[in-house]
N, CA, C and O atoms as a printed pandas DataFrame, in Angstrom:
     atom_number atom_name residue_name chain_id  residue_number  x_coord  y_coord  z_coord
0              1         N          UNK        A               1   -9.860   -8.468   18.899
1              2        CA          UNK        A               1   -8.682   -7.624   19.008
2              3         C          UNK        A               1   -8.975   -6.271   18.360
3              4         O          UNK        A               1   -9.512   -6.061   17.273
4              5         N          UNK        A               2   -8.586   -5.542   19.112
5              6        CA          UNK        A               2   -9.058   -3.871   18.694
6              7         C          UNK        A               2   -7.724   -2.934   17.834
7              8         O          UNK        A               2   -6.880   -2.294   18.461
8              9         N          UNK        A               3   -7.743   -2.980   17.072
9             10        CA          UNK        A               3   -6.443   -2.092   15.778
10            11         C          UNK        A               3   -6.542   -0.931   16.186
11            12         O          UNK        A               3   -7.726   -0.595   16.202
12            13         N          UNK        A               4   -5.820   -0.096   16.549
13            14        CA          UNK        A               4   -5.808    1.362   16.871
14            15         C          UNK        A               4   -5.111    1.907   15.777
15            16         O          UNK        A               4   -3.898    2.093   15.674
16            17         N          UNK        A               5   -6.338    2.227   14.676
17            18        CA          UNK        A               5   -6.137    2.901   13.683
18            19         C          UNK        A               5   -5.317    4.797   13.637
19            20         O          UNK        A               5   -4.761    5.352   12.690
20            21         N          UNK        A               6   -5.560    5.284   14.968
21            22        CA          UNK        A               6   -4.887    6.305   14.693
22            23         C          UNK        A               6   -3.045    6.225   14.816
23            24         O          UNK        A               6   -2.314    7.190   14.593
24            25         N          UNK        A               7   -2.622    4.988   15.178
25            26        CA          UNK        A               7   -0.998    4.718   14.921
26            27         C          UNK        A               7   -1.181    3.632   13.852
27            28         O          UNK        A               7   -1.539    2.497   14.167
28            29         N          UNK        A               8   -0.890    4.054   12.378
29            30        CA          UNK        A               8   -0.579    3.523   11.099
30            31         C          UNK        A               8    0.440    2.616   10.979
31            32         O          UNK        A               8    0.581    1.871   10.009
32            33         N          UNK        A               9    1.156    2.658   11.940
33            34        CA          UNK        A               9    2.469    1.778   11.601
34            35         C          UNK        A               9    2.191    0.405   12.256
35            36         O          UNK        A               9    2.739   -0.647   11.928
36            37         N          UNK        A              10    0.843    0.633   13.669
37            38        CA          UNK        A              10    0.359   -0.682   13.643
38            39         C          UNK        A              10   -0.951   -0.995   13.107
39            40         O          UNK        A              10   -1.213   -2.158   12.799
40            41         N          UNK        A              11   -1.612   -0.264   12.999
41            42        CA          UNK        A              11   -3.360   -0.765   11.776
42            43         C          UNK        A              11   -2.248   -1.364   10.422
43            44         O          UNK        A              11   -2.557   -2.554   10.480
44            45         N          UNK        A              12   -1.479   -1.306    9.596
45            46        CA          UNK        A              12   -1.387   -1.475    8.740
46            47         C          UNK        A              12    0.006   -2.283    8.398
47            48         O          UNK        A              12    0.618   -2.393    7.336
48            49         N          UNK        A              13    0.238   -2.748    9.566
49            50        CA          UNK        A              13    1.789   -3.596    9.959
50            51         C          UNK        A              13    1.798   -5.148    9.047
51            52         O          UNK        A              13    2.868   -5.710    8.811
52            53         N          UNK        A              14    0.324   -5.785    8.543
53            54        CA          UNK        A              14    0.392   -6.740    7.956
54            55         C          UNK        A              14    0.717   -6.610    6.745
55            56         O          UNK        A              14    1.153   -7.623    6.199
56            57         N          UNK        A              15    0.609   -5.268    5.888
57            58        CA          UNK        A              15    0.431   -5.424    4.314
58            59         C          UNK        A              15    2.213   -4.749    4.007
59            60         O          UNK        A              15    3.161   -4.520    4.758
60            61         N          UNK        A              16    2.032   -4.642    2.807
61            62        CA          UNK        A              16    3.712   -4.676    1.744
62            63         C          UNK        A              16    3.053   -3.259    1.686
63            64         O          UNK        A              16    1.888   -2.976    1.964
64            65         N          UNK        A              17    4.022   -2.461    1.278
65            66        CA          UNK        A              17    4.229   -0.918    0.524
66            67         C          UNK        A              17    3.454   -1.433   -0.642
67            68         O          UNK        A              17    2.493   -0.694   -0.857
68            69         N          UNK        A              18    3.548   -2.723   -1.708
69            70        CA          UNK        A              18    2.853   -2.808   -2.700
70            71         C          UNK        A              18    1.483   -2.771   -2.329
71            72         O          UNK        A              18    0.697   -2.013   -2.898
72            73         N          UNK        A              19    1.110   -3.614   -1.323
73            74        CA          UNK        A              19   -0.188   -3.445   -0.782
74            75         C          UNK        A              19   -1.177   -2.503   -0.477
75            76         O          UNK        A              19   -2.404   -2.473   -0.570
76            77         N          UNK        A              20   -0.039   -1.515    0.031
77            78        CA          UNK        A              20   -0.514   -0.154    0.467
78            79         C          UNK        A              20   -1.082    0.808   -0.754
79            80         O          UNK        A              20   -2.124    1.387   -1.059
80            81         N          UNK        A              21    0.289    0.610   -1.272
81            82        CA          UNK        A              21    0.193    1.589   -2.592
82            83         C          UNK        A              21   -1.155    1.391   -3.619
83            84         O          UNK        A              21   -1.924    2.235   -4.080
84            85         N          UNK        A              22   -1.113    0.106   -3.757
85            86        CA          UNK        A              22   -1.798   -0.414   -5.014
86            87         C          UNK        A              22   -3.453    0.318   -3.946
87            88         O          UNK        A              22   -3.963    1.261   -4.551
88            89         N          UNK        A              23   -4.083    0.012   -2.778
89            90        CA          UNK        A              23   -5.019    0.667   -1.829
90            91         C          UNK        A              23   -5.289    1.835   -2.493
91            92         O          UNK        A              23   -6.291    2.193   -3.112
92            93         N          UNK        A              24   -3.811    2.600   -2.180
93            94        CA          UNK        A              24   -4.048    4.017   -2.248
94            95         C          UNK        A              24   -4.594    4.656   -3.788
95            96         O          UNK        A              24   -5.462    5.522   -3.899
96            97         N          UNK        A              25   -4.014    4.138   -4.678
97            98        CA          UNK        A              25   -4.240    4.222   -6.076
98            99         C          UNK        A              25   -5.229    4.152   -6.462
99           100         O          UNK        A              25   -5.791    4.918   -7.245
100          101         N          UNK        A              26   -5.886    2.544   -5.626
101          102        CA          UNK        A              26   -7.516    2.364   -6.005
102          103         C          UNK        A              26   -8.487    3.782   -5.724
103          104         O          UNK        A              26   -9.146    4.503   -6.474
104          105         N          UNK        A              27   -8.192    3.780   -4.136
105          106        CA          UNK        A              27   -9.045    4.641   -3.605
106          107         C          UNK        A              27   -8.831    6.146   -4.087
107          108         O          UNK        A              27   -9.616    6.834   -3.434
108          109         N          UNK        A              28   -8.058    6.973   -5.000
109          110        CA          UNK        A              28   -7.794    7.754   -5.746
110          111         C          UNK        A              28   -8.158    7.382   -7.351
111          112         O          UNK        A              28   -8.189    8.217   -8.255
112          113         N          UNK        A              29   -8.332    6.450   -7.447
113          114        CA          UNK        A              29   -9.278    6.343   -9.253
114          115         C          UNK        A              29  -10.825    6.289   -8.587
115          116         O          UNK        A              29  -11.687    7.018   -9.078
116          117         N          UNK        A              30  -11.200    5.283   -7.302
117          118        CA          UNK        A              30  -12.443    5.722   -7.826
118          119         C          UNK        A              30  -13.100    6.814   -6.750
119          120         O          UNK        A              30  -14.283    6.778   -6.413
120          121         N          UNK        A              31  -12.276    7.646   -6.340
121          122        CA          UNK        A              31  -12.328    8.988   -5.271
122          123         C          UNK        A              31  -12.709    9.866   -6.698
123          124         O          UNK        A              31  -13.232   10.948   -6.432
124          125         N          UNK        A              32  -12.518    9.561   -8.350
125          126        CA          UNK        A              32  -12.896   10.516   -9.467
126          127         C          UNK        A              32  -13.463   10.083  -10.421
127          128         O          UNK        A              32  -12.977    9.326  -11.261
128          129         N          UNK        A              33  -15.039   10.709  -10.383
129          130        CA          UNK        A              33  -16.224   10.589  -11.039
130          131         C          UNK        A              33  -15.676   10.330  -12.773
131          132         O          UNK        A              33  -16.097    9.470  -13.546
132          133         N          UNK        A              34  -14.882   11.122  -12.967
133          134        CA          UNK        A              34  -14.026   11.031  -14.895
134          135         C          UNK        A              34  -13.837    9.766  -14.293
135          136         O          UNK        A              34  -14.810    9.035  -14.473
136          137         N          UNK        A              35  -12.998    9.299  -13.694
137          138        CA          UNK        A              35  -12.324    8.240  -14.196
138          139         C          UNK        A              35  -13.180    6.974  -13.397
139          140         O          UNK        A              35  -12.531    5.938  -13.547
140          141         N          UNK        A              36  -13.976    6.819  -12.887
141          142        CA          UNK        A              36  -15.003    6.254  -12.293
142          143         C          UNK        A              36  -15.802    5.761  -13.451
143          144         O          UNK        A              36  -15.956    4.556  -13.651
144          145         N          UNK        A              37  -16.375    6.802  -14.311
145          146        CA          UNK        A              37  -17.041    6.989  -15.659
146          147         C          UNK        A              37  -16.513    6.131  -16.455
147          148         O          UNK        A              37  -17.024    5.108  -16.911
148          149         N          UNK        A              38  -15.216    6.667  -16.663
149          150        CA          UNK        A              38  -14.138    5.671  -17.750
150          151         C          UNK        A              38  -14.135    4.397  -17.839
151          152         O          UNK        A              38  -14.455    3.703  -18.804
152          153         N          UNK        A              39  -13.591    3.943  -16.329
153          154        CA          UNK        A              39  -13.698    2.625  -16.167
154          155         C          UNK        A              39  -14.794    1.818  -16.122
155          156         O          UNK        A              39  -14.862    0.735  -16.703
156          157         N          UNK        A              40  -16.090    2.543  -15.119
157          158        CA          UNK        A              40  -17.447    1.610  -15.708
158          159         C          UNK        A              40  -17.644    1.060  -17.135
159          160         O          UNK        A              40  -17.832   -0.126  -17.402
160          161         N          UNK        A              41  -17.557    2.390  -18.289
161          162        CA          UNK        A              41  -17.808    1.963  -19.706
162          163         C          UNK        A              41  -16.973    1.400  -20.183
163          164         O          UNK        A              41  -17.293    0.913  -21.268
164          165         N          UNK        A              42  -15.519    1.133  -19.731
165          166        CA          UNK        A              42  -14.001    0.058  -20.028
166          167         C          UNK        A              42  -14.554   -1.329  -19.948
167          168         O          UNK        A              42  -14.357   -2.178  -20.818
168          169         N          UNK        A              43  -15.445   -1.569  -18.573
169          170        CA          UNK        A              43  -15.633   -2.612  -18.124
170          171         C          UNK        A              43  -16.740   -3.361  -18.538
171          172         O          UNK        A              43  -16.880   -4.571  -18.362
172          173         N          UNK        A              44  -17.463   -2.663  -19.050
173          174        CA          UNK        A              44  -19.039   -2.629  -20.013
174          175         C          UNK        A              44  -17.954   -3.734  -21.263
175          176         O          UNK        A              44  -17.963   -4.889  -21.689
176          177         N          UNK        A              45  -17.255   -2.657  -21.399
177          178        CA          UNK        A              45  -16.808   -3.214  -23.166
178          179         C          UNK        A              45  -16.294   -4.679  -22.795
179          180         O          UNK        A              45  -16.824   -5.720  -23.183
180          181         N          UNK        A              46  -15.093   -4.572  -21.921
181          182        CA          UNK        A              46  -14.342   -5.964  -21.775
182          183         C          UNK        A              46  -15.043   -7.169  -21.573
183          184         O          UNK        A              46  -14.735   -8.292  -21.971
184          185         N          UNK        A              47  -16.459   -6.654  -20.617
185          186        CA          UNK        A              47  -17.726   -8.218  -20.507
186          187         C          UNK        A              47  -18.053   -8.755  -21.723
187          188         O          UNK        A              47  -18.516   -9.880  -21.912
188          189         N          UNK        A              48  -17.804   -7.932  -22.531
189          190        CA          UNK        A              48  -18.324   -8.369  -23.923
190          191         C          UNK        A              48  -17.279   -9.137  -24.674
191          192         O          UNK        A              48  -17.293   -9.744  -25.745
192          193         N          UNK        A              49  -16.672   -8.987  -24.066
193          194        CA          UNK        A              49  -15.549   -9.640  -25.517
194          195         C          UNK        A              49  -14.183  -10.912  -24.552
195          196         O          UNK        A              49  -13.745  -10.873  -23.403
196          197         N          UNK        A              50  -13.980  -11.642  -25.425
197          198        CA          UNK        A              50  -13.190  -12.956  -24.912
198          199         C          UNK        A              50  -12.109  -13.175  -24.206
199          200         O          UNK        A              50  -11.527  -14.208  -23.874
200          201         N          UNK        A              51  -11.838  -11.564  -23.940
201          202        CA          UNK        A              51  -10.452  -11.748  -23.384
202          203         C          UNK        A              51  -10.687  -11.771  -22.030
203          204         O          UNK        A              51  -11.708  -11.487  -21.405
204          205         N          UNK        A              52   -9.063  -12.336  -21.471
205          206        CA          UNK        A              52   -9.366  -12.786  -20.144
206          207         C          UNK        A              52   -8.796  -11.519  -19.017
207          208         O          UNK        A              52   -7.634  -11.282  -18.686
208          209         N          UNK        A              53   -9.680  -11.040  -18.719
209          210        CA          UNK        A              53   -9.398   -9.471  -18.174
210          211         C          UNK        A              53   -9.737  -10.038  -16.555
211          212         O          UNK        A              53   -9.524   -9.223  -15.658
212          213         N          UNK        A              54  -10.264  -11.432  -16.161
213          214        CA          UNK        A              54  -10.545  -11.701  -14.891
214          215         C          UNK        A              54   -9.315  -11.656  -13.940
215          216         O          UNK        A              54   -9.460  -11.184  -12.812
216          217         N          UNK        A              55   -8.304  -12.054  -14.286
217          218        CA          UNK        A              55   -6.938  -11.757  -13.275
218          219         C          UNK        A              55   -6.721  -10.292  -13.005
219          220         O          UNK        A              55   -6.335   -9.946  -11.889
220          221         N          UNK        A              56   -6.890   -9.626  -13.722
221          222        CA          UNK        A              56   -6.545   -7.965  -13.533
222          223         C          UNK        A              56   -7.764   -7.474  -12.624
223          224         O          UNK        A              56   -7.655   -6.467  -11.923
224          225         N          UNK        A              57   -8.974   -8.268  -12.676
225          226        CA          UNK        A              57  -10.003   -7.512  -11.639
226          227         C          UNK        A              57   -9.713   -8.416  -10.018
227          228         O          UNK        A              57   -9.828   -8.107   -8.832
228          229         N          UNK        A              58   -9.294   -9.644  -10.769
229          230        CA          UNK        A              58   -9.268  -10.221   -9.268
230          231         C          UNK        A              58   -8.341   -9.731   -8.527
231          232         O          UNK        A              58   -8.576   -9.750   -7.318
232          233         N          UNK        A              59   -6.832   -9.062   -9.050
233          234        CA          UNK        A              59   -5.856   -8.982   -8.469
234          235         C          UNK        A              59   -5.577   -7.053   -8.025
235          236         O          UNK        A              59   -4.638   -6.343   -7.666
236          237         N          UNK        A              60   -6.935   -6.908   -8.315
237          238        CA          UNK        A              60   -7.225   -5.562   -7.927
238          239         C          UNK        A              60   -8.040   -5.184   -7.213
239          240         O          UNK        A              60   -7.665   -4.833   -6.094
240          241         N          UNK        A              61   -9.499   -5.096   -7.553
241          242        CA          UNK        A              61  -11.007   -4.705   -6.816
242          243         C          UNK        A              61  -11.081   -5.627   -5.762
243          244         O          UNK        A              61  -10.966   -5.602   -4.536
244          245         N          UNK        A              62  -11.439   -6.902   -7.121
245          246        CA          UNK        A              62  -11.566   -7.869   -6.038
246          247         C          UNK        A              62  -11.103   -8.447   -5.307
247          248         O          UNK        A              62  -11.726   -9.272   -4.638
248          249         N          UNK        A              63  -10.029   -8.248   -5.197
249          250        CA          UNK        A              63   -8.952   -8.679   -3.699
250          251         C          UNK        A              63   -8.875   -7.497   -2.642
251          252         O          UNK        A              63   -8.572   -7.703   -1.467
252          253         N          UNK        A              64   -9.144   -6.372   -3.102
253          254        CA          UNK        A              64   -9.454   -5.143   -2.373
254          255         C          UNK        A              64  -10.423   -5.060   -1.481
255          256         O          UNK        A              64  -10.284   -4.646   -0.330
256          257         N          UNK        A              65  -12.223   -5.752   -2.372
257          258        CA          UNK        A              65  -13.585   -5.455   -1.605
258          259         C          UNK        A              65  -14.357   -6.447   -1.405
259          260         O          UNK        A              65  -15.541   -6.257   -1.126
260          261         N          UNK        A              66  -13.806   -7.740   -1.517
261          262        CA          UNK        A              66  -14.253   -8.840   -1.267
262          263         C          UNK        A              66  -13.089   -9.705   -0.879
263          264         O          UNK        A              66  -11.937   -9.825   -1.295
264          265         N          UNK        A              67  -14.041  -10.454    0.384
265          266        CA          UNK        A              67  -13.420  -11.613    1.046
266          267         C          UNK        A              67  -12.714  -13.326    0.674
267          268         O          UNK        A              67  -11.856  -14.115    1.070
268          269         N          UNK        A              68  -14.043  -13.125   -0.609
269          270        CA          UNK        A              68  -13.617  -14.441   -1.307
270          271         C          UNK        A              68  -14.967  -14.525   -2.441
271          272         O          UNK        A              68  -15.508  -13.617   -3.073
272          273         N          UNK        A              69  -15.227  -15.872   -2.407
273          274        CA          UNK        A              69  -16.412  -16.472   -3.443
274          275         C          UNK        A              69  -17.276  -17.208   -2.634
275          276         O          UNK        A              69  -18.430  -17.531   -2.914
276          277         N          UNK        A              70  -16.390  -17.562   -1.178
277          278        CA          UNK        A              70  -17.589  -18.951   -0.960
278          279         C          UNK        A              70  -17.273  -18.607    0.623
279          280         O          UNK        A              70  -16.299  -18.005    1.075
280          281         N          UNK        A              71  -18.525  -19.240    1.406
281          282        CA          UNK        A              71  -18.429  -18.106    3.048
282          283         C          UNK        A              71  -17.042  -19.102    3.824
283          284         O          UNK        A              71  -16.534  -18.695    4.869
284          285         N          UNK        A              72  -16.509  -20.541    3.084
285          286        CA          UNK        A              72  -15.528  -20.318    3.554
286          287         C          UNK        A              72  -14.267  -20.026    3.326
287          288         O          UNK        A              72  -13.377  -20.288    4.135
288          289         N          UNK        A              73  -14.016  -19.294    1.881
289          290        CA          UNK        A              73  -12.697  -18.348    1.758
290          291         C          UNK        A              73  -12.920  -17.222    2.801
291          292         O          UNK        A              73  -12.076  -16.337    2.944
């Protein structure tokens, strides 16, 4: 099935305004090298230490740029 991305109201008819938004946000933090910077060395620090920072990446990046964990998620 072919999405005809130049009408938005149907390429993008499956997701929520939250969906969208939270997209757009991503792709505007890391569209900037500062804050690109920031967050690499944020993320440096947090590997290191015990807290559980994995829900906030899963429910962000990684639900953003990956499909799953295993080829059948």
């Amino acid at each position: 099935m072919k999405i005809p991305f130049q009408n938005t109201e149907v390429a993008f008819r499956s997701k929520s305004t939250f969906e969208l938004t939270q997209a757009y946000l991503l792709f505007k933090f890391i569209g900037s090298a500062s804050l690109v910077s920031l967050g690499s060395g944020l993320l440096n620090q947090l590997l290191k230490t015990p807290l559980p920072f994995e829900p906030l990446l899963r429910g962000t990046l990684f639900n953003h740029f990956c499909g799953g964990e295993t080829a059948k998620d």
